[in-house]
Gaussian input, Z-matrix of N, CA and C with variables (Angstrom, degrees):
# hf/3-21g

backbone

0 1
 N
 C     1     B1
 C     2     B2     1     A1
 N     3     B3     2     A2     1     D1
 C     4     B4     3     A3     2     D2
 C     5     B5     4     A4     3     D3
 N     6     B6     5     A5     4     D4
 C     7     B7     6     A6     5     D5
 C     8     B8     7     A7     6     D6
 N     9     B9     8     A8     7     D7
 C    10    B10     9     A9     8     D8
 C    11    B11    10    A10     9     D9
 N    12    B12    11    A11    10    D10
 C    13    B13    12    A12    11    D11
 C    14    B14    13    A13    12    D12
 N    15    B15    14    A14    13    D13
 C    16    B16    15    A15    14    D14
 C    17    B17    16    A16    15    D15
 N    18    B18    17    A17    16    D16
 C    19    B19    18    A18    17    D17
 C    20    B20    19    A19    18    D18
 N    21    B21    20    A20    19    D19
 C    22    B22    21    A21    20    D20
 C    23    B23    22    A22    21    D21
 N    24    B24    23    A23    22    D22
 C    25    B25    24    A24    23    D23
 C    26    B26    25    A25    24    D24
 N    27    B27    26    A26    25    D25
 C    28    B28    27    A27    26    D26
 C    29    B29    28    A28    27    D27
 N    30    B30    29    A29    28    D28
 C    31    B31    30    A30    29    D29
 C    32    B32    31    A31    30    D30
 N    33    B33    32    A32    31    D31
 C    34    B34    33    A33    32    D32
 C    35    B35    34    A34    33    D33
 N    36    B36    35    A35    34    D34
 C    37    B37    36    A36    35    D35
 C    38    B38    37    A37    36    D36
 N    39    B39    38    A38    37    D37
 C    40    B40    39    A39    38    D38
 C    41    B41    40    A40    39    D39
 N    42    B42    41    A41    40    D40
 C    43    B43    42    A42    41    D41
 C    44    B44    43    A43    42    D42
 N    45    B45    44    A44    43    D43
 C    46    B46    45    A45    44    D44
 C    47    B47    46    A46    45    D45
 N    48    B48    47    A47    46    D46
 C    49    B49    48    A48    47    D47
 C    50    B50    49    A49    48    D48
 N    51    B51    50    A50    49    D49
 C    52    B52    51    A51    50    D50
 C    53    B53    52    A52    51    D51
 N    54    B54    53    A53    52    D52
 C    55    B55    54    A54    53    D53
 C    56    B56    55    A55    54    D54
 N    57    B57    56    A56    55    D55
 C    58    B58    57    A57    56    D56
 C    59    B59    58    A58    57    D57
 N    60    B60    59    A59    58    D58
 C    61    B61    60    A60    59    D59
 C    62    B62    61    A61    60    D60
 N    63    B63    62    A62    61    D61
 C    64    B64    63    A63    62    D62
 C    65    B65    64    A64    63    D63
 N    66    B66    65    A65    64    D64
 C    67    B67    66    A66    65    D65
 C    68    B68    67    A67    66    D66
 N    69    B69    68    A68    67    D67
 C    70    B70    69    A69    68    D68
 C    71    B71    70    A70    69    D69
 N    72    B72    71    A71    70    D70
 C    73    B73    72    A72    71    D71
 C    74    B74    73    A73    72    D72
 N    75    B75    74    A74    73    D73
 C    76    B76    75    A75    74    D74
 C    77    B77    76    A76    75    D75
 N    78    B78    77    A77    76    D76
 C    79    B79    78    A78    77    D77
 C    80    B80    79    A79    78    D78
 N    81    B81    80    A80    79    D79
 C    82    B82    81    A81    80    D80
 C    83    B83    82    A82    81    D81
 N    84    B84    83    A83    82    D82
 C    85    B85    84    A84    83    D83
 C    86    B86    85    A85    84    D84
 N    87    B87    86    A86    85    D85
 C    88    B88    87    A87    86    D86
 C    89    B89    88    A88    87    D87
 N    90    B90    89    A89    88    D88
 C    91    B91    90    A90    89    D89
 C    92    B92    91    A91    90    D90
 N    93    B93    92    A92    91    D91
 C    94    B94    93    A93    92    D92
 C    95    B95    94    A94    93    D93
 N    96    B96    95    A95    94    D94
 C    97    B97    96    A96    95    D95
 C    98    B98    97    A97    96    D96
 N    99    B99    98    A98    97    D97
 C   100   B100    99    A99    98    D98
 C   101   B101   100   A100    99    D99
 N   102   B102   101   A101   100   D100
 C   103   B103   102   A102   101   D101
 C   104   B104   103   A103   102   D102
 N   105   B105   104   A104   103   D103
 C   106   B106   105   A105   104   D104
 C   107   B107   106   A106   105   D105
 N   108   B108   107   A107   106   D106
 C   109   B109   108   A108   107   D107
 C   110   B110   109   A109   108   D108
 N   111   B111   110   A110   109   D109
 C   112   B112   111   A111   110   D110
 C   113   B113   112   A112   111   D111
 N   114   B114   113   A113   112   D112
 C   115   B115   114   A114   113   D113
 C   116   B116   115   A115   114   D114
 N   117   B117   116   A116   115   D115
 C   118   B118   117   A117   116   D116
 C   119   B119   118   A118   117   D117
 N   120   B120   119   A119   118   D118
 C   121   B121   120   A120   119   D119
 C   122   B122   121   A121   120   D120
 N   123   B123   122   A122   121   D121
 C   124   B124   123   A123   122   D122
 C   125   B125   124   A124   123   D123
 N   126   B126   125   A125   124   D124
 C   127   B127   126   A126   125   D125
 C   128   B128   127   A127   126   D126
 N   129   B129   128   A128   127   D127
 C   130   B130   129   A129   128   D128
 C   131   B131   130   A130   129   D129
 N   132   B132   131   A131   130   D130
 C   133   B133   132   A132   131   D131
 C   134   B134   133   A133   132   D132
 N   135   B135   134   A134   133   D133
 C   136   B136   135   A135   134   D134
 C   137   B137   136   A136   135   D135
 N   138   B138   137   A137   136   D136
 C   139   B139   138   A138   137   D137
 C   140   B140   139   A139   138   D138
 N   141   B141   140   A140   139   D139
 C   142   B142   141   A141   140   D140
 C   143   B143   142   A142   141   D141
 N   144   B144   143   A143   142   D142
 C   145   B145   144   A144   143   D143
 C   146   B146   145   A145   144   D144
 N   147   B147   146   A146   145   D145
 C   148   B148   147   A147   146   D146
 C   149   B149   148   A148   147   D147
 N   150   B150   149   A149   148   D148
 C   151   B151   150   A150   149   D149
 C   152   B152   151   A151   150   D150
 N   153   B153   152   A152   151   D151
 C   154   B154   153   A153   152   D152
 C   155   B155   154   A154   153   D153
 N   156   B156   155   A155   154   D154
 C   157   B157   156   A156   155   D155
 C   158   B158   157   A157   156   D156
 N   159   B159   158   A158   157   D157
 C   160   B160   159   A159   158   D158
 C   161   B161   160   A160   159   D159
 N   162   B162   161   A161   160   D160
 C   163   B163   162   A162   161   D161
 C   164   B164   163   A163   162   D162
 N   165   B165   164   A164   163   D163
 C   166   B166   165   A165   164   D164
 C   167   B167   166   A166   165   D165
 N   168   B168   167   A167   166   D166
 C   169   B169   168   A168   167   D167
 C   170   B170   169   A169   168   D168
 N   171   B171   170   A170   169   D169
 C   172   B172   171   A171   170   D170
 C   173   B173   172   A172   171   D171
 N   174   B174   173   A173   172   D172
 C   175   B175   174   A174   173   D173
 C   176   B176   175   A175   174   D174
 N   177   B177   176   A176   175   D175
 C   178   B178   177   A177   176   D176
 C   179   B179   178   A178   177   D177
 N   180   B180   179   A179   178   D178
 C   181   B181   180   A180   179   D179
 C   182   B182   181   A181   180   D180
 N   183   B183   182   A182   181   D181
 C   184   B184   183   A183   182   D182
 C   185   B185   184   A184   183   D183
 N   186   B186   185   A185   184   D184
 C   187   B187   186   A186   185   D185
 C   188   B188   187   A187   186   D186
 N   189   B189   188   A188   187   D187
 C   190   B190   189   A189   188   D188
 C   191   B191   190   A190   189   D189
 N   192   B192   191   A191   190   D190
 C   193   B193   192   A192   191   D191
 C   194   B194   193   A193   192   D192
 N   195   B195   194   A194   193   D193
 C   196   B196   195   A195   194   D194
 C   197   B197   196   A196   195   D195
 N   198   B198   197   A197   196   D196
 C   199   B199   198   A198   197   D197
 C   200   B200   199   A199   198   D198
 N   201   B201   200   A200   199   D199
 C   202   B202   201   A201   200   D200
 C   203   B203   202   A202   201   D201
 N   204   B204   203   A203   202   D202
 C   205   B205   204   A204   203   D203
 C   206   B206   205   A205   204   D204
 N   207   B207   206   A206   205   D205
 C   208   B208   207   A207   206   D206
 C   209   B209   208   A208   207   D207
 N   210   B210   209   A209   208   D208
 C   211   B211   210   A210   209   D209
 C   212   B212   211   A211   210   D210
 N   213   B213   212   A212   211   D211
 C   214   B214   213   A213   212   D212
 C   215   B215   214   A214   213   D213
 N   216   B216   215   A215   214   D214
 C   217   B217   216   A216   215   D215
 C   218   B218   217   A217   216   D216
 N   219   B219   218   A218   217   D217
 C   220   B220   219   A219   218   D218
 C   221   B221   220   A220   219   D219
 N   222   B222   221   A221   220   D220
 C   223   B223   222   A222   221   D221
 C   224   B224   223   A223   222   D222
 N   225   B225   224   A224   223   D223
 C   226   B226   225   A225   224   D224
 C   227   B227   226   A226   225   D225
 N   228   B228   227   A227   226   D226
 C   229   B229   228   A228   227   D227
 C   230   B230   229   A229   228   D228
 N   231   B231   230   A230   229   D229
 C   232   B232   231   A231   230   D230
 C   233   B233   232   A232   231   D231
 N   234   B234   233   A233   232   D232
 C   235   B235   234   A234   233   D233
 C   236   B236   235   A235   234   D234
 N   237   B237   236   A236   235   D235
 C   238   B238   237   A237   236   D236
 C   239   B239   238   A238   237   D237
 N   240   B240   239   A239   238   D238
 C   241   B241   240   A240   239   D239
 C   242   B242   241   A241   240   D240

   B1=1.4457
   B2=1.5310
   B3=1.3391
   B4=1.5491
   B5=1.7194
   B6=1.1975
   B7=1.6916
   B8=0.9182
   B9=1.1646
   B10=1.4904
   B11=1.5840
   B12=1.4107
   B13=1.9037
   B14=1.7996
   B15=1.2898
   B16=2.0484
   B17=1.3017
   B18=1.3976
   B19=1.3368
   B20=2.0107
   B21=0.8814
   B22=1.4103
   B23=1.6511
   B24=0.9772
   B25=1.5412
   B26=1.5568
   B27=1.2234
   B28=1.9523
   B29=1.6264
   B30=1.3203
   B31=1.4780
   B32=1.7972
   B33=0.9754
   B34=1.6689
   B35=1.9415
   B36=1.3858
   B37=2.0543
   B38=1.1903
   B39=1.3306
   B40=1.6103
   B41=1.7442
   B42=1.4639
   B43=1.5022
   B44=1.9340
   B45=1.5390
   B46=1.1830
   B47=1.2349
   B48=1.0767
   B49=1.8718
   B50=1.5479
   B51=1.5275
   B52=1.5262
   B53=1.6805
   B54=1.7308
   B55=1.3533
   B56=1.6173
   B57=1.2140
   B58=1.5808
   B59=1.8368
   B60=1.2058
   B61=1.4835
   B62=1.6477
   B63=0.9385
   B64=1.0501
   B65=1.6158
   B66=1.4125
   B67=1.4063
   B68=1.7248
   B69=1.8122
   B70=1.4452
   B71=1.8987
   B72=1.0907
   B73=1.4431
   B74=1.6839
   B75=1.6690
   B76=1.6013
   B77=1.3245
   B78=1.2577
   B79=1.5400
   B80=1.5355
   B81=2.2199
   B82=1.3222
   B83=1.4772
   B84=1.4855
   B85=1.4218
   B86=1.5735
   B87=1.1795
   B88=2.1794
   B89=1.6441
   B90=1.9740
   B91=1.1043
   B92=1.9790
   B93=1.3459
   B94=1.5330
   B95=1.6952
   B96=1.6810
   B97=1.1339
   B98=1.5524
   B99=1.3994
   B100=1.2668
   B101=1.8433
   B102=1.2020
   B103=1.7820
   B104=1.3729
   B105=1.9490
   B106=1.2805
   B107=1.6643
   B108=1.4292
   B109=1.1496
   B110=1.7583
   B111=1.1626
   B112=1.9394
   B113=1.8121
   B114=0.9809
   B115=1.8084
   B116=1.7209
   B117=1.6180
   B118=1.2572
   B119=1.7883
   B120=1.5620
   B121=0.9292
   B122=1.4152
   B123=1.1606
   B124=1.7004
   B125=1.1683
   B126=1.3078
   B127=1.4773
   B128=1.5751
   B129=1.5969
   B130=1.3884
   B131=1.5192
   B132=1.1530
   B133=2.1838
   B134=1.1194
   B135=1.5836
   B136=1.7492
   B137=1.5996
   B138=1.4538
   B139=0.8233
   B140=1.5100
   B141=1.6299
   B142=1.9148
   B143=1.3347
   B144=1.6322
   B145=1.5188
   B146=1.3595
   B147=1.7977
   B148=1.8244
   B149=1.4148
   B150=1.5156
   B151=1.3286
   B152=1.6579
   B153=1.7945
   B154=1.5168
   B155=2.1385
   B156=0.9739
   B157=1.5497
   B158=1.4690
   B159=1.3847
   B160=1.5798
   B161=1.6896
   B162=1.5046
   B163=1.2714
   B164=0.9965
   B165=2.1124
   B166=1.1871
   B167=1.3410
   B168=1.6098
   B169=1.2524
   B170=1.5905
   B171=1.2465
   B172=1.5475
   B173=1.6111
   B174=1.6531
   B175=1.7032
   B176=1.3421
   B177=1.0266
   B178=1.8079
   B179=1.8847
   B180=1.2471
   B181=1.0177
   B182=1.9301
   B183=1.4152
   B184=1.2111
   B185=1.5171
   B186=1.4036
   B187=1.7606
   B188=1.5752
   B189=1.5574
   B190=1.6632
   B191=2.0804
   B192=1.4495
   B193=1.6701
   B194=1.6568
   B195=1.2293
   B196=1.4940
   B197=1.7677
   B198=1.3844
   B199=1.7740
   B200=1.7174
   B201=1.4535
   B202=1.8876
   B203=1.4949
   B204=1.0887
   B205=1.3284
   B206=1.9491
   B207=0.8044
   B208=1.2980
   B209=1.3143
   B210=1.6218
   B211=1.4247
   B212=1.8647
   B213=1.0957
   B214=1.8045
   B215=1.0008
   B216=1.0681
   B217=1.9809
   B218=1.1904
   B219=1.4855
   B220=1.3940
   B221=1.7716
   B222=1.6984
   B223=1.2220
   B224=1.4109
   B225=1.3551
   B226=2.1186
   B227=1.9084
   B228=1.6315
   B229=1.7414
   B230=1.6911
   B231=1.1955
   B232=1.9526
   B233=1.3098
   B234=1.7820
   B235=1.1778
   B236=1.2618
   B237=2.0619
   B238=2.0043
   B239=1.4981
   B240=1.5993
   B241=1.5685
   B242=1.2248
   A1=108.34
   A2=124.89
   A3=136.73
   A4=110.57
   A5=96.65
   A6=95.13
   A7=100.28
   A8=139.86
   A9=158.10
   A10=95.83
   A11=113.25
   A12=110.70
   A13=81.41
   A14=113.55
   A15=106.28
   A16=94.85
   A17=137.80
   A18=137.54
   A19=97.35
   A20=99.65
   A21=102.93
   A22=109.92
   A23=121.02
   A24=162.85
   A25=108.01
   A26=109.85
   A27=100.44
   A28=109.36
   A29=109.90
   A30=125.76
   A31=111.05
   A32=118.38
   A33=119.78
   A34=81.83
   A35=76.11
   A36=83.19
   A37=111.78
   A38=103.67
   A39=139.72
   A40=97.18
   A41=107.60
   A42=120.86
   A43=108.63
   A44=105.45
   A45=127.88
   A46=114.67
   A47=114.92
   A48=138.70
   A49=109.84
   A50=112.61
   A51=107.27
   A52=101.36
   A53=98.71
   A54=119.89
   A55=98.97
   A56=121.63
   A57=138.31
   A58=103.48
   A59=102.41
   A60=111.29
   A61=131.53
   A62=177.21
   A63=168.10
   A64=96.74
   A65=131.51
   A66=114.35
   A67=91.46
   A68=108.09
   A69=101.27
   A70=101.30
   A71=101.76
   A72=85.65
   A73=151.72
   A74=80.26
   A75=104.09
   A76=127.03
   A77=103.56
   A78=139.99
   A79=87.79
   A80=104.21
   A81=105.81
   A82=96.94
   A83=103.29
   A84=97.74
   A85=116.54
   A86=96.05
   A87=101.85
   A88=95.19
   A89=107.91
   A90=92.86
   A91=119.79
   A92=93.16
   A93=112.18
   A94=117.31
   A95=118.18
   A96=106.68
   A97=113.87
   A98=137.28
   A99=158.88
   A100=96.03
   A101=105.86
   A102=96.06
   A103=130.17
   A104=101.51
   A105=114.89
   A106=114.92
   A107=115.18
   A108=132.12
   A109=103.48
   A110=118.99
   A111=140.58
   A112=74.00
   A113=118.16
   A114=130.50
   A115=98.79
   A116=108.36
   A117=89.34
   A118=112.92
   A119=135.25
   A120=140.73
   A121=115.40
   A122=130.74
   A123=150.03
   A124=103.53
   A125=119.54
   A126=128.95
   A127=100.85
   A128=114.74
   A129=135.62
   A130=118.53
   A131=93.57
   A132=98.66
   A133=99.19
   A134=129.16
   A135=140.57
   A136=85.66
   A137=137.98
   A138=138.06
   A139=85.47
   A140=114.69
   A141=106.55
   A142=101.96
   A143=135.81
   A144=129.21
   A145=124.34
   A146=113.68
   A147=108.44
   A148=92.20
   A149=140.59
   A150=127.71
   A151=107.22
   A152=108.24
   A153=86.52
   A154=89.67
   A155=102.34
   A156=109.37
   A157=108.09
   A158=124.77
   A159=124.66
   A160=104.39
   A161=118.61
   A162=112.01
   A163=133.70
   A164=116.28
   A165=145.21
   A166=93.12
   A167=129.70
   A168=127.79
   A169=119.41
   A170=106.93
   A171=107.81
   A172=116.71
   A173=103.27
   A174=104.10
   A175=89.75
   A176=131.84
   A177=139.55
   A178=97.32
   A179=105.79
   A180=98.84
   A181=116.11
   A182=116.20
   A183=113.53
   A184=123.50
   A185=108.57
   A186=110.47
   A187=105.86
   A188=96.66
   A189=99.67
   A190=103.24
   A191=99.71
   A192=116.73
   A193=90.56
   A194=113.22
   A195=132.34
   A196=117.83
   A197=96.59
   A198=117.64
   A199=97.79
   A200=94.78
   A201=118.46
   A202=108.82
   A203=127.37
   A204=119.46
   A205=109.83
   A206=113.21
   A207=109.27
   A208=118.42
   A209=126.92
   A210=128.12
   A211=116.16
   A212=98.66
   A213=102.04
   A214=108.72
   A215=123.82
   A216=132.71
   A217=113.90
   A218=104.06
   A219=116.75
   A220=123.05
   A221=98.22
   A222=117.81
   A223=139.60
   A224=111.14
   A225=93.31
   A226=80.16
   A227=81.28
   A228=94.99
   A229=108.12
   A230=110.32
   A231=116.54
   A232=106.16
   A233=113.69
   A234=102.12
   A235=147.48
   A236=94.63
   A237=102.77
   A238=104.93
   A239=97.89
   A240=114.60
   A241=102.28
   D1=113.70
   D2=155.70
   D3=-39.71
   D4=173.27
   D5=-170.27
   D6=-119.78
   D7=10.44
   D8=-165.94
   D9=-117.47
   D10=-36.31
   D11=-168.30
   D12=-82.41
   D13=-53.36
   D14=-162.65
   D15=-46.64
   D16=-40.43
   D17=-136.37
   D18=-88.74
   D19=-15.45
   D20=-167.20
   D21=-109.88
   D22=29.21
   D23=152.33
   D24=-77.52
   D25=-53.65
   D26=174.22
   D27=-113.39
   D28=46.70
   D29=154.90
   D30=-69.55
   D31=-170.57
   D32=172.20
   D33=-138.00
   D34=129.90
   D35=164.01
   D36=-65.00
   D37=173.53
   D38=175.14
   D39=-50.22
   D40=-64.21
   D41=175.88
   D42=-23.35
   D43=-65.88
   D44=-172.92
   D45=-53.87
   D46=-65.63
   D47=176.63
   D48=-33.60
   D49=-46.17
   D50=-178.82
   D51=-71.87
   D52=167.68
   D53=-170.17
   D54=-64.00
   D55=177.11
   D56=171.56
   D57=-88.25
   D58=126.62
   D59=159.20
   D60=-25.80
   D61=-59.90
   D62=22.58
   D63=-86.96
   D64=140.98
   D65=-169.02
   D66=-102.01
   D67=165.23
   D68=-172.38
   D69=-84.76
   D70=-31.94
   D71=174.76
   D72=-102.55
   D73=42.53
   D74=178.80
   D75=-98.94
   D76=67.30
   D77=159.22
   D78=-40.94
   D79=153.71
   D80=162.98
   D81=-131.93
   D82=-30.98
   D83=-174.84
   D84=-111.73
   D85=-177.97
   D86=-162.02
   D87=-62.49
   D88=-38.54
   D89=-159.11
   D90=-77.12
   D91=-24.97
   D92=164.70
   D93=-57.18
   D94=-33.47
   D95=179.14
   D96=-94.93
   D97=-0.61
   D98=163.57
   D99=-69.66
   D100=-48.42
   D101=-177.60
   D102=-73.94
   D103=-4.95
   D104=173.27
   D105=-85.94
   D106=1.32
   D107=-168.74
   D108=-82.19
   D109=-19.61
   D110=-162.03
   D111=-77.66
   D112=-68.03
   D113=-163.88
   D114=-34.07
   D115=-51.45
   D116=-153.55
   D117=-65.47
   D118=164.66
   D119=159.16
   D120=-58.49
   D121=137.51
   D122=175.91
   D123=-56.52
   D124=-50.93
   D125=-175.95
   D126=-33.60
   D127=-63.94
   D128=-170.21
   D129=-49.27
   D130=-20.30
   D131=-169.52
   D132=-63.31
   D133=-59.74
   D134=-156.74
   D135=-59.90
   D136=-60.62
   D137=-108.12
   D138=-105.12
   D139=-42.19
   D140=-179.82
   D141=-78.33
   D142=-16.62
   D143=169.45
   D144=-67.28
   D145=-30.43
   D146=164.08
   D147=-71.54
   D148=-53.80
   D149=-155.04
   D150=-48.67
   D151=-31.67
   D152=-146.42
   D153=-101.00
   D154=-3.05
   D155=166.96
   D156=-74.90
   D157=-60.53
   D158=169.79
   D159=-33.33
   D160=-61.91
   D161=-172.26
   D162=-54.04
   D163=-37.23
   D164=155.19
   D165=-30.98
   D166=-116.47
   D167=172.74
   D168=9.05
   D169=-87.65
   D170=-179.08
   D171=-20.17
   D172=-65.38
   D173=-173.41
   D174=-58.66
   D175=-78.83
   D176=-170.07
   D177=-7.80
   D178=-91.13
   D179=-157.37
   D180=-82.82
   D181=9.96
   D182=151.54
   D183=-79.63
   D184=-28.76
   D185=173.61
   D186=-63.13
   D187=-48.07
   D188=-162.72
   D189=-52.34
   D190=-32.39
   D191=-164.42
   D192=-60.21
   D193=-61.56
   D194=178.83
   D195=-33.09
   D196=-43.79
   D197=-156.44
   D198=-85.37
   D199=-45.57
   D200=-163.23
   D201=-83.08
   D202=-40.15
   D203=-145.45
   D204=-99.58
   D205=94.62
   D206=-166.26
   D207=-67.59
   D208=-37.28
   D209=166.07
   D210=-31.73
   D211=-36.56
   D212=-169.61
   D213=-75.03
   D214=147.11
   D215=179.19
   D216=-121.20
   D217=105.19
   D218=-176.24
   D219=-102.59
   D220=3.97
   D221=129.75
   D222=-161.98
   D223=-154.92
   D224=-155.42
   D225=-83.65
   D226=170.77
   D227=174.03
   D228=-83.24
   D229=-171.95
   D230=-166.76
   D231=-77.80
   D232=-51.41
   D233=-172.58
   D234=-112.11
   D235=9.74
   D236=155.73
   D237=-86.03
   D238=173.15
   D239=175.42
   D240=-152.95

């Protein structure tokens, strides 16, 4: 083996060397990422609007659990450690 062939072992390929793709969903602005919204399927709307109501709910009534419920200890008492 030449030392010139080992050396060309930590080259970057041909692969590497060319530029990067432009990716398709590299939006910069609000109004560019609003136009990626045409893409999605209809089917999908109903289906992320229960998701994002279920979630609504969830925080809702885990904060309220948090805010309301006085039995729970959300921290230690004064005088264990």
């Amino acid at each position: 083996m030449q030392p010139t062939t080992a050396l060309r072992m930590f080259q970057p390929s041909k692969r590497m060397m060319r530029p990067v793709p432009k990716e398709e969903h590299s939006a910069h602005t609000i109004s560019q990422r609003l136009r990626q919204w045409r893409k999605v399927p209809p089917e999908l709307l109903p289906l992320g609007l229960v998701v994002c109501v279920a979630l609504g709910f969830a925080g809702y009534s885990l904060g309220k659990k948090l805010v309301v419920d006085k039995q729970m200890r959300l921290t230690r008492k004064g005088g264990q450690e």
